[in-house]
Every structure is written in structure tokens, then in C-alpha cells.
C-alpha positions in Angstrom: 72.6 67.8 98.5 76.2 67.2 98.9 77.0 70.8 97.4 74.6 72.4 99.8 75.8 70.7 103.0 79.0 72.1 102.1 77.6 75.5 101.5 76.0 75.3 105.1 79.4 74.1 107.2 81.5 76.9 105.0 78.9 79.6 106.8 79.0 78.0 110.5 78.8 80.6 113.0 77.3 83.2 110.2 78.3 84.7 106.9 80.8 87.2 108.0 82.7 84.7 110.5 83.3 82.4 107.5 84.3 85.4 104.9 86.8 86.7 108.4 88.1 83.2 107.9 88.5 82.9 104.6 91.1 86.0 104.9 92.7 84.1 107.6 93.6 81.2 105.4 94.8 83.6 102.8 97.1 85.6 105.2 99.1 82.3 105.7 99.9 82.0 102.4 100.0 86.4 102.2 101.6 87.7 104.9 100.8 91.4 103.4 97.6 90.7 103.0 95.6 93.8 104.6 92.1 93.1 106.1 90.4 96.3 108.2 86.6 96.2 109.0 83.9 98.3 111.4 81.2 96.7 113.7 78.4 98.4 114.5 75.5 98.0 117.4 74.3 94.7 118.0 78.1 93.0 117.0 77.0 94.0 113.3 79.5 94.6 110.3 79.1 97.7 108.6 82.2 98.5 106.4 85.0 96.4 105.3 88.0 96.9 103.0 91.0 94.3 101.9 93.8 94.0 99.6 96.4 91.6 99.4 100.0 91.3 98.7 99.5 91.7 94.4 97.6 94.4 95.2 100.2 96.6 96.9 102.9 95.4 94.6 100.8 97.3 91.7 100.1 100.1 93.0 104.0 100.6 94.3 104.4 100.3 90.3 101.0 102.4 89.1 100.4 104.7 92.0 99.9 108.1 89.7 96.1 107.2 88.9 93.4 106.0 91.2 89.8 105.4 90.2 87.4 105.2 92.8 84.3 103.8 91.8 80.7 103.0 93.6 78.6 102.5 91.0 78.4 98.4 91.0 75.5 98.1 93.1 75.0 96.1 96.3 75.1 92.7 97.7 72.7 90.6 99.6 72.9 92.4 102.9 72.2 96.0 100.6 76.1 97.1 101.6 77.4 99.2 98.4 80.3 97.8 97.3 83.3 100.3 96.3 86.1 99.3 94.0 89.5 101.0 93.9 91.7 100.5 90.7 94.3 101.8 88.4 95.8 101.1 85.1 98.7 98.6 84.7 101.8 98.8 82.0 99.3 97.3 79.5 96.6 99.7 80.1 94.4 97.3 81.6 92.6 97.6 84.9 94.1 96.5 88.4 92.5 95.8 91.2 94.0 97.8 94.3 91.4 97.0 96.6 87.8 96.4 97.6 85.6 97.6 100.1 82.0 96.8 101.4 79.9 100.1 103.1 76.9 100.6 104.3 75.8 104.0 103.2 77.2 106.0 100.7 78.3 108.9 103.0 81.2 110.9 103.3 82.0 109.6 106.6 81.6 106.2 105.1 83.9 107.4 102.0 86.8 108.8 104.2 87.1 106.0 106.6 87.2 103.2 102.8 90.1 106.3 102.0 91.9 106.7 105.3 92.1 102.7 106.0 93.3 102.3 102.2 96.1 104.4 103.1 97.0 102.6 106.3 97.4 100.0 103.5 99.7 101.8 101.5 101.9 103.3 104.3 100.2 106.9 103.4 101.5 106.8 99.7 98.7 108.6 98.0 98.1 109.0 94.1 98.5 112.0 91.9 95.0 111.7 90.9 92.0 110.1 91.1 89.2 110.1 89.0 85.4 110.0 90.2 81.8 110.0 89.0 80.8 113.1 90.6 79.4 112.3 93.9 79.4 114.9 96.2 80.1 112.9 99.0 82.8 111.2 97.5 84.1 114.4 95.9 84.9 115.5 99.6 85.6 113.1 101.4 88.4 112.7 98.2 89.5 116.0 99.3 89.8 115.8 102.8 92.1 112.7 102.8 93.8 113.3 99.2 94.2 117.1 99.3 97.1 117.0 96.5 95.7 114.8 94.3 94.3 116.2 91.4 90.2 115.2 91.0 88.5 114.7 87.3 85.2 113.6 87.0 83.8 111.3 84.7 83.2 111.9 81.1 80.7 108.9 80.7 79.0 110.2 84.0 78.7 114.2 82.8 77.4 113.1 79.4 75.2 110.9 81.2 74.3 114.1 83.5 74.0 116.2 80.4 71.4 113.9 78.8 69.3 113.7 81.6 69.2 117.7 82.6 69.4 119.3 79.7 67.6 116.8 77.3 69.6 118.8 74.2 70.9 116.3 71.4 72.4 119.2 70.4 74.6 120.2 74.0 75.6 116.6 74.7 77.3 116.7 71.3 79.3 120.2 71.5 79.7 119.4 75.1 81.6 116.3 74.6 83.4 117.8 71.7 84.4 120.7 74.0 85.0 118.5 77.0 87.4 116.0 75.2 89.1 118.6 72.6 93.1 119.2 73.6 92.9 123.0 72.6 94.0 126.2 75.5 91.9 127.6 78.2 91.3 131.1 75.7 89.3 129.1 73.0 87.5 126.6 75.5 85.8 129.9 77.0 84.9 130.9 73.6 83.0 128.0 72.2 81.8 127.4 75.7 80.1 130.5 75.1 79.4 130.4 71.8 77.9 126.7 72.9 76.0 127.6 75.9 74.3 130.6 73.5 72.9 128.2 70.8 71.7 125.8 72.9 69.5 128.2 75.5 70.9 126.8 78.7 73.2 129.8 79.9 70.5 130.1 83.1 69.9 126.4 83.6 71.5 125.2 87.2 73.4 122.4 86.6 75.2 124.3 83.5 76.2 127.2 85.4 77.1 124.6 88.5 79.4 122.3 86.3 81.3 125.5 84.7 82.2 126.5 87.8 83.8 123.3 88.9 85.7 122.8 85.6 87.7 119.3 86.4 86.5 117.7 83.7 87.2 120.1 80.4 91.0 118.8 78.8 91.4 122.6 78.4 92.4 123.1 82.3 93.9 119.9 83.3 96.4 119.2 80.6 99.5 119.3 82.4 97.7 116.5 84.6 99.1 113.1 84.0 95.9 110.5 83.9 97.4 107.7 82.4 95.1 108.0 79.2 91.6 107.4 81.5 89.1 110.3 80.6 86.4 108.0 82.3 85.8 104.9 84.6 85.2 102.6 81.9 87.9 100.9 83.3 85.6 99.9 86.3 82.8 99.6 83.5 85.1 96.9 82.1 85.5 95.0 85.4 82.1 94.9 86.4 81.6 93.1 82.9 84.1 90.7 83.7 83.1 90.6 87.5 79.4 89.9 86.5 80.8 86.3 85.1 81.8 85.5 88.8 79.6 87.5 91.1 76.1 87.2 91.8 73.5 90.2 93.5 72.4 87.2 95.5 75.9 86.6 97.0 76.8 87.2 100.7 79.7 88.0 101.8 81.2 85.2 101.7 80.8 83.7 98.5 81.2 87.4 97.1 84.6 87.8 98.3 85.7 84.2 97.1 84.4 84.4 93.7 85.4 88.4 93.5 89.2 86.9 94.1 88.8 84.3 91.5 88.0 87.0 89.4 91.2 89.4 90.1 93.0 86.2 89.2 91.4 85.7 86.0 92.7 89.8 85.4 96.0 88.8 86.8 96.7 85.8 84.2 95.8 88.0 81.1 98.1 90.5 82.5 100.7 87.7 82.8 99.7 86.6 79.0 100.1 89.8 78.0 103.9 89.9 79.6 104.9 87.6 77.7 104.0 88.2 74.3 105.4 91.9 75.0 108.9 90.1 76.1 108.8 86.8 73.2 108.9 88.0 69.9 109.7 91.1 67.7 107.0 93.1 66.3 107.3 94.1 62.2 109.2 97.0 62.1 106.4 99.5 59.5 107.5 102.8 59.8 110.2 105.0 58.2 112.6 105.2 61.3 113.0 101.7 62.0 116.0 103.0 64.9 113.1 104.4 66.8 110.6 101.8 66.3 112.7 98.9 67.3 113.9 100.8 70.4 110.1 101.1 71.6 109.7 98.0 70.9 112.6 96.9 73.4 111.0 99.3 76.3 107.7 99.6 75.7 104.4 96.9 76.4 103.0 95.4 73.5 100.2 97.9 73.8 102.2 101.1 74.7 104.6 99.9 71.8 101.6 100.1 69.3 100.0 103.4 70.4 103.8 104.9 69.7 103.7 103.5 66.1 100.9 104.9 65.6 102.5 108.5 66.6 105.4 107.3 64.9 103.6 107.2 61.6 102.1 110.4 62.0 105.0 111.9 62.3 105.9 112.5 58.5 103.4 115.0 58.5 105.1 117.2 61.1 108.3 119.3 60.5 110.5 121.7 62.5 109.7 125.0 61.3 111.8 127.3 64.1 114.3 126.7 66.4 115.4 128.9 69.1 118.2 129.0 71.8 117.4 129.0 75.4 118.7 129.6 78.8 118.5 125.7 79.5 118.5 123.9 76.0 116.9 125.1 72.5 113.0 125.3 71.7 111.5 124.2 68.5 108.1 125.0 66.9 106.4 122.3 65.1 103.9 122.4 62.2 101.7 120.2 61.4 101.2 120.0 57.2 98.6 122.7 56.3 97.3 123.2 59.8 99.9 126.6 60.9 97.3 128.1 62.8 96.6 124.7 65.3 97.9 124.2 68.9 98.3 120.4 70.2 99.1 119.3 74.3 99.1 115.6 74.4 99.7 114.3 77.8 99.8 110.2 77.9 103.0 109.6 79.2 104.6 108.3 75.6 106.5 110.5 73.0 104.1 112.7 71.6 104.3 113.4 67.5 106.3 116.5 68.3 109.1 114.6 70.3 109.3 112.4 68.0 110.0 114.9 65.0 112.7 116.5 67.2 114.6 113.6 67.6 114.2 112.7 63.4 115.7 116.3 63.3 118.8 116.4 64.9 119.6 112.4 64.1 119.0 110.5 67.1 118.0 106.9 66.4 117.0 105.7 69.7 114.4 106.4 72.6 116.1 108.3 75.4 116.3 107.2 79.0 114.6 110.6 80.0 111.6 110.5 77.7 110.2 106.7 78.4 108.1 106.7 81.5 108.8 103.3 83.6 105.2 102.9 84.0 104.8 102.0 80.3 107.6 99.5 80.2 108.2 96.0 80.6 110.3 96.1 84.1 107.4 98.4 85.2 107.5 96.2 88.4 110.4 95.2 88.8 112.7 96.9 91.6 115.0 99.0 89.0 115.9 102.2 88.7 116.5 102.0 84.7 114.4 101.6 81.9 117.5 100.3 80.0 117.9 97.3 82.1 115.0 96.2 80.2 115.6 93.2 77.3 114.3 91.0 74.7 113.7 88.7 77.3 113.5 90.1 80.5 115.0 88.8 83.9 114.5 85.3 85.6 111.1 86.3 87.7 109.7 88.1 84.7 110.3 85.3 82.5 108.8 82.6 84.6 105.7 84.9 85.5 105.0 85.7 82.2 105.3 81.7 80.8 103.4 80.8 83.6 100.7 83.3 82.6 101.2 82.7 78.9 100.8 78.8 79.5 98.0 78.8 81.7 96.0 80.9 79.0 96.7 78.5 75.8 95.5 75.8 78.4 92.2 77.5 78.4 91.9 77.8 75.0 92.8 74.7 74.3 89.8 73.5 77.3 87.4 76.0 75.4 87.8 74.1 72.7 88.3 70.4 73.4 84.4 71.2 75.5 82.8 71.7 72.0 82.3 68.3 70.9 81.8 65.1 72.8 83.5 63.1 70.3 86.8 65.5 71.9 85.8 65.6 75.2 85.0 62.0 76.9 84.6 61.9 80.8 81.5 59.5 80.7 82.9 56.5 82.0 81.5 52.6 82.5 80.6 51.0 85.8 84.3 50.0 87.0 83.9 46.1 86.7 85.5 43.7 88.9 89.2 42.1 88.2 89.9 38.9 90.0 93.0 39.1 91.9 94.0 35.4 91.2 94.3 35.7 87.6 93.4 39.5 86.8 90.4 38.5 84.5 86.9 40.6 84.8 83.8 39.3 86.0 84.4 37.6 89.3 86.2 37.9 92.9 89.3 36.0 93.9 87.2 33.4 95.7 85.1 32.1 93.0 88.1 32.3 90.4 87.9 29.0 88.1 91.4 29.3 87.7 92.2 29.0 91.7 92.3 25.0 91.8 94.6 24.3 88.9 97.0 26.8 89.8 97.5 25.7 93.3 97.5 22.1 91.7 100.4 22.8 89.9 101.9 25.0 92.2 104.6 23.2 94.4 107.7 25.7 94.4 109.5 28.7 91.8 110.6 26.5 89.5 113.4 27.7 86.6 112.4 28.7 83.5 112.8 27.0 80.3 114.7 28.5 77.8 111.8 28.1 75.0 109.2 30.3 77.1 111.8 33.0 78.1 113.1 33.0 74.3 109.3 32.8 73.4 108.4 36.2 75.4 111.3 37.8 74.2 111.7 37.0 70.7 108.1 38.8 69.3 107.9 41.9 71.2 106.4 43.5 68.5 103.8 40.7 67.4 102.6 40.0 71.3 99.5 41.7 72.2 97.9 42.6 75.0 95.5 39.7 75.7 98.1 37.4 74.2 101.1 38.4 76.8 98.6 38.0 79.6 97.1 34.7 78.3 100.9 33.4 78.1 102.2 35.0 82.2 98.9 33.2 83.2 99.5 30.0 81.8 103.1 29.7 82.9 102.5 31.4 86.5 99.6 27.8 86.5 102.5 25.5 85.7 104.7 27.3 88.4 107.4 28.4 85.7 107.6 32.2 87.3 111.1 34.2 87.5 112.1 37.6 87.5 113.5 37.3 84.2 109.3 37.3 82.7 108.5 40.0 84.5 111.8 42.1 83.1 111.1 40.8 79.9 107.6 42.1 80.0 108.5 45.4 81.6 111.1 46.1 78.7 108.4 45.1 76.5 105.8 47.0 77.3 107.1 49.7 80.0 105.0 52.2 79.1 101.7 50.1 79.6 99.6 49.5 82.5 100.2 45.6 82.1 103.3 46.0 83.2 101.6 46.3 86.7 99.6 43.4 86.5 103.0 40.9 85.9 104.3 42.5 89.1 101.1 42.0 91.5 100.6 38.5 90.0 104.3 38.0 89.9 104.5 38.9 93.7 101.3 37.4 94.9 102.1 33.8 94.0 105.4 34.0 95.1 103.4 34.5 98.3 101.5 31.7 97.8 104.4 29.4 96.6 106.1 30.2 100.3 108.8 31.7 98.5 108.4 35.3 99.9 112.4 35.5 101.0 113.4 34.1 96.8 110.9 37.0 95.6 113.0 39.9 97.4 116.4 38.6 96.5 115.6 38.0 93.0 114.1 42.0 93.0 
């Protein structure tokens, strides 16, 4: 009931006033943060988009790639909710921002583009990838007119299975689709492809050849940071659906959506700091090389350029010719003379990396290591090299923060399992008397209350025996025993500060410690002696 009442007072005045304040609280503590929204007749919401602070910091760092993606469904008041997202130094998903529409128009699509760049000082990317919406297809070309546009490979396959119904196609179309080979031999097993199959007059064939933003063949001097396909979106709805509910309103989908950028945000911090703590095995024949990447690069780029780096012993430099601006070399690939390769991810490709075995140079340079990929990604420097081991001072502390706060959970997912390790369950708290701090009855009905105001008549000194007593076995004197002994002596009026020092060096670490003091200090009330007890402390 309790949970539901404050359910009801978080939504006074209506679900959209409490999600407007919810981003009102935030902007205190963001003063980036960037909220734009629409209302419609009748006072009625009808788009909204945000992003905060985090959110524009990554995309200053990872602004080559966009993936725009409305394929997550919609919330409790039907509005389609749109994702915009890129691909971090460790090629995982970051969340740029979010929006909220009502209809999935293009009207609806450029105004979710136009306000997120008003949020990005009209910084667009280099390229944005899409599932093929019309809609979204132009409205991506009226606002991002330079940016180059690929469509989904999971999308056309998807496509290709449902219009074509061919086992046959979808597999030589995503062979043909994916394959790194030139524009000459994409037309010919295109054709070849479209022949054996019996779709050459089939609309949607003829439509999507004429579009052609999808093949590898004609967009490989595009840089798409490795993405072929939203799956990065397809990853984040996974993780979303642990956080987010189709039930949701706005409110409690915007509060649990942020809880779940945070949860991306503190693997990303993880992952900083295993990338800047700790060297990784050095397994290839050019360990120069290797360990330079391994300085520079993330943890994940860093493998991905092993991996190249191993291949590498199966290339050689088979001509080399002078140039206006430098010297060109052919590679070969061992038994493969007649095969052409364009690799495009943004690291040292196979054939770089033979170049550099062949005229001796034992490091990764400056002009071949794209910042994006590297551990400073985000950090206001011009230089890849002022990257280290370790990494400057905010690095550092983001990525043990992250690091920490992940071995915490692991540690919580673990300590949950039994119930032998994990103990919350606790008694009825029992009542302490505050006479003589025994359990079971009040101060008023203490048996102990008459004798020691009998023998009460002033702070008397303390004999040598008892303070030699309390201080001679601190190692044999329990718990029950030390408090049986303070109580008997506090009844006979033989109280000092010296006990209560005694028993704080004896047991400082314990909470009867803090029972000596209130005892100690309450009967020095009750003595009259209030003045003797704050000189002697």
C-alpha cells in the first residue's frame, strides 16, 4: 500500500507533469542536460526527445556513426519510441538520446532529427545507419544531406525472407551483400544470382538494386565503425527489457530507461579499466607492434588487431613502386594472387601491417591509430601518444569507480545465493533498560534501581584492586563478564573515568564500549556530579 501511495503522489497533476519534473531535478545536478518536447490540441504531449550531459560528451568523442532505430515498440500511451545511438571505444552501444513520437512520419522523424541537432550545436554524423523506412529514409536526408545512409543487413535479410521466400536468394544475397570484393564482380554474381533464383522481374529485387546502400561493394570507402546492422539497438533493447515495461508510462519509462544507460555506462567504465590495469600476453611474432597496440588501443580494439596481427605471416610484399607522394606496394596473400581485399574498420588492416614488418618499423604510427579506438578517446587531447599504461587522473578514478562498482555486483550476485551468506531476517528489537542496560524491562521497573540509588551517595575513588582487576585480564574478560563487573561497581558508587578508559582501550572496537559511556554519564547525573563528569572527560 505504502509503495502504491507513493506511486500515486510521484504522478500528481498527471504522468507527463511528473516525468517534466523528473528532468527538472536532473538539470540541477546536469546543467547540459537537453529536454525539447511538442504539445498538441487539447494541452496534449505528442513528441519528446532528451539527452543529458554523458550523452553529448560521447557523441563529441563517437560522432562518425549514428544509428537511428524505431523498432522497440511503444509505451502505454501507444507513442513509438525512437532510440539514437553509436558505438563507443569498446565497441559497445551508447546512448545519445531518446525520443518519444506519436506517429511514425517523416514530419515526426525530422522534427526527433532537427531538435537532436539543436542538441548537438548542428554537429551531424558521417553516417547513419537505418532499417529501411521510407519515412525515415527521408526525413534522414533532408536534415543529414552529407551523411552517408546504409540500411540494415538484419532488416534486408529479414525483407528478403519474407518477399522472395527463396532459401536459396537469402543465402547468396547475404553472401553478396556482406563480401568486401569491387563494384565489377558484385554486378556479376548479382547477375549470375538473380538468374538462378527467378526473381530478375520481382519488385522489390529490382527496387533494392537500384538503391544499392547496403552491398559492401559500393560503400567501402565509408567508415561505419564495424556496424553492418542495428544489432547494436537489438542488444539494448535486450538489456532495456530488464528495466522497461510495455505497461510503463512516461514516467516510470524514462526513470527506469536512465537506470538502464547507467547500467551501460558502468560496464563501459569496467571495461576502462581493465583496458588501462594490466598488460595483455604478448602471442604474436612482432611483439614491438603488439605491445604498442596494446598501449593505444581498448582491450577490445587491441584484440581485433592481434588477430590481424597473426594473419599477417601469411601476407608478403610482392612489388613496390615509387610515387609522386610516397611509394606503393602490392601485397599477396599466400596462394590467393588473383584476390582483391578493402577492409575499412578503422584499425591497421593485414596489409598495413605487412608494410610496416617490411621496412622495420616496430611501433604503431601516430597517423595510422584512429583516436576513436583508443583509451583517451574522450579525453580533450589532440594525441594518441599522450595515452599510458595508466592513463591520467579523471580516467583513472572513472575507470576504478566503474571497475569497483562492478566486482560489488558480483560479489551481491553471489552473496544472494544462499541464506546461510545472506542474513537480513532480523528478531523483534527487545527492550534494554536504561538503568542497568539489561533486556527485558523499562528503566522504571528495573530491579536494580533501589540498590543502586541505596548505595549511591557521591563519585567516590576507585580502589586500586578493581582498576588493576579491569585492566590486568583484557584478554580473559568477556563480554557479559565486563558488563557484570561496570554494573556492580557503578551499584557501590566506585565510577571514574579511568573504567571507562580502561574499557574503551579494551574493547574499542566493540559496541560495549558505548554502553560504559551512557551508564558512565547517566549516573554521574544521578549522583549530582554533572560539573566532576565534564572535567574528568
Amino acid at each position: 500500500m505504502h509503495n502504491e501511495v507513493r506511486r500515486q503522489r510521484a504522478l500528481q497533476n498527471g504522468d507527463v507533469n511528473a516525468a517534466l519534473r523528473f528532468f527538472e531535478h536532473d538539470a540541477r545536478n546536469d546543467e547540459k542536460l537537453f529536454l525539447r518536447y511538442e504539445v498538441a490540441a487539447g494541452s496534449r504531449m505528442c513528441d519528446i526527445i532528451w539527452s543529458d550531459g554523458r550523452s553529448q560528451k560521447d557523441y563529441k568523442a563517437f560522432d562518425d556513426v549514428l544509428v537511428f532505430d524505431a523498432t522497440y515498440g511503444r509505451n502505454k500511451y501507444n507513442l513509438l519510441v525512437i532510440f539514437l545511438s553509436g558505438v563507443n571505444h569498446h565497441s559497445q552501444t551508447c546512448v545519445l538520446a531518446a525520443a518519444m513520437v506519436s506517429c511514425e512520419s517523416q514530419d515526426s522523424y525530422k522534427w526527433v532529427l532537427r531538435r537532436f541537432m539543436e542538441c548537438l550545436r548542428g554537429k551531424a554524423p558521417k553516417a547513419v545507419i537505418t532499417d529501411g523506412d521510407p519515412s525515415m529514409r527521408l526525413a534522414i536526408m533532408h536534415v543529414f544531406p552529407n551523411a552517408h545512409h546504409r540500411l540494415c543487413a538484419w532488416h534486408l535479410l529479414w525483407n528478403a525472407t519474407t518477399h522472395v521466400s527463396q532459401p536459396r536468394f537469402t543465402q547468396l544475397f547475404k553472401q553478396y551483400m556482406l563480401a568486401d570484393i569491387e563494384v565489377g564482380e558484385f554486378k556479376m554474381q548479382w547477375e549470375a544470382m538473380v538468374d538462378e533464383c527467378g526473381v530478375r522481374e520481382v519488385e522489390w529485387v529490382m527496387d533494392l538494386y537500384r538503391k544499392l546502400s547496403w552491398a559492401t561493394a559500393y560503400i567501402q570507402d565509408r567508415f561505419f565503425a564495424g556496424l553492418r546492422t542495428t544489432s547494436q539497438c537489438e542488444s539494448l533493447h535486450a538489456k532495456l527489457g530488464g528495466f522497461v515495461e510495455s505497461r510503463y508510462g512516461i514516467l516510470y519509462f524514462v526513470t527506469n530507461f536512465q537506470r538502464c544507460v547507467n547500467f551501460l555506462r558502468d560496464k563501459e567504465e569496467e571495461l576502462d579499466f581493465r583496458s588501462f590495469y594490466g598488460t595483455p600476453v604478448l602471442q604474436t611474432q612482432f611483439p614491438e607492434i603488439e605491445r604498442s597496440a596494446a598501449i593505444l588501443y581498448t582491450r577490445e580494439l587491441f584484440y581485433r588487431f592481434r588477430e590481424s596481427l597473426k594473419r599477417a605471416v601469411r601476407f608478403y610484399i610482392v612489388n613496390r613502386q615509387d610515387c609522386e607522394n610516397g611509394c606503393c606496394y602490392v601485397i599477396q596473400k599466400y596462394r590467393r594472387p588473383e584476390s582483391t581485399w578493402i577492409e575499412s574498420y578503422g584499425i591497421p588492416c593485414v596489409h598495413i601491417i605487412v608494410v610496416l614488418v617490411g621496412i622495420d618499423i616496430g611501433s604503431l604510427p601516430e597517423t595510422l591509430v584512429l583516436k576513436r579506438w583508443c583509451k583517451n578517446a574522450k579525453n580533450n587531447v589532440t594525441s594518441v601518444r599522450h595515452v599510458t599504461e595508466t592513463g591520467d587522473v579523471v580516467s583513472q578514478y572513472r575507470s576504478r569507480l566503474g571497475a569497483f562498482v562492478g566486482q560489488c555486483k558480483r560479489f551481491a550476485k553471489f552473496a544472494f545465493l544462499r541464506d546461510e551468506d545472506y542474513k537480513v531476517t532480523k528478531g523483534p528489537k527487545k527492550r534494554k533498560g536504561s538503568a542497568c542496560r539489561k533486556l527485558g524491562h523499562r528503566r522504571t521497573r528495573c530491579p536494580s534501581v533501589p540498590a543502586l540509588r541505596q548505595g549511591c551517595r557521591g563519585s567516590l575513588p576507585v580502589p586500586e584492586g578493581c582498576q588493576a582487576q579491569l585492566q590486568a585480564t583484557p584478554s580473559q574478560t568477556t563480554r557479559q563478564e565486563h558488563s557484570t563487573f561496570f554494573a556492580s561497581k557503578l551499584a557501590t558508587g566506585y565510577v571514574s573515568a579511568n573504567i571507562v578508559l580502561a574499557a574503551r582501550n579494551q574493547e574499542r572496537n566493540d559496541g560495549v564500549v558505548a554502553i560504559y559511556l551512557d551508564q558512565y554519564i547517566e549516573y554521574q547525573y544521578i549522583l549530582g556530579s554533572a560539573q566532576s563528569l565534564w572535567d574528568k572527560t
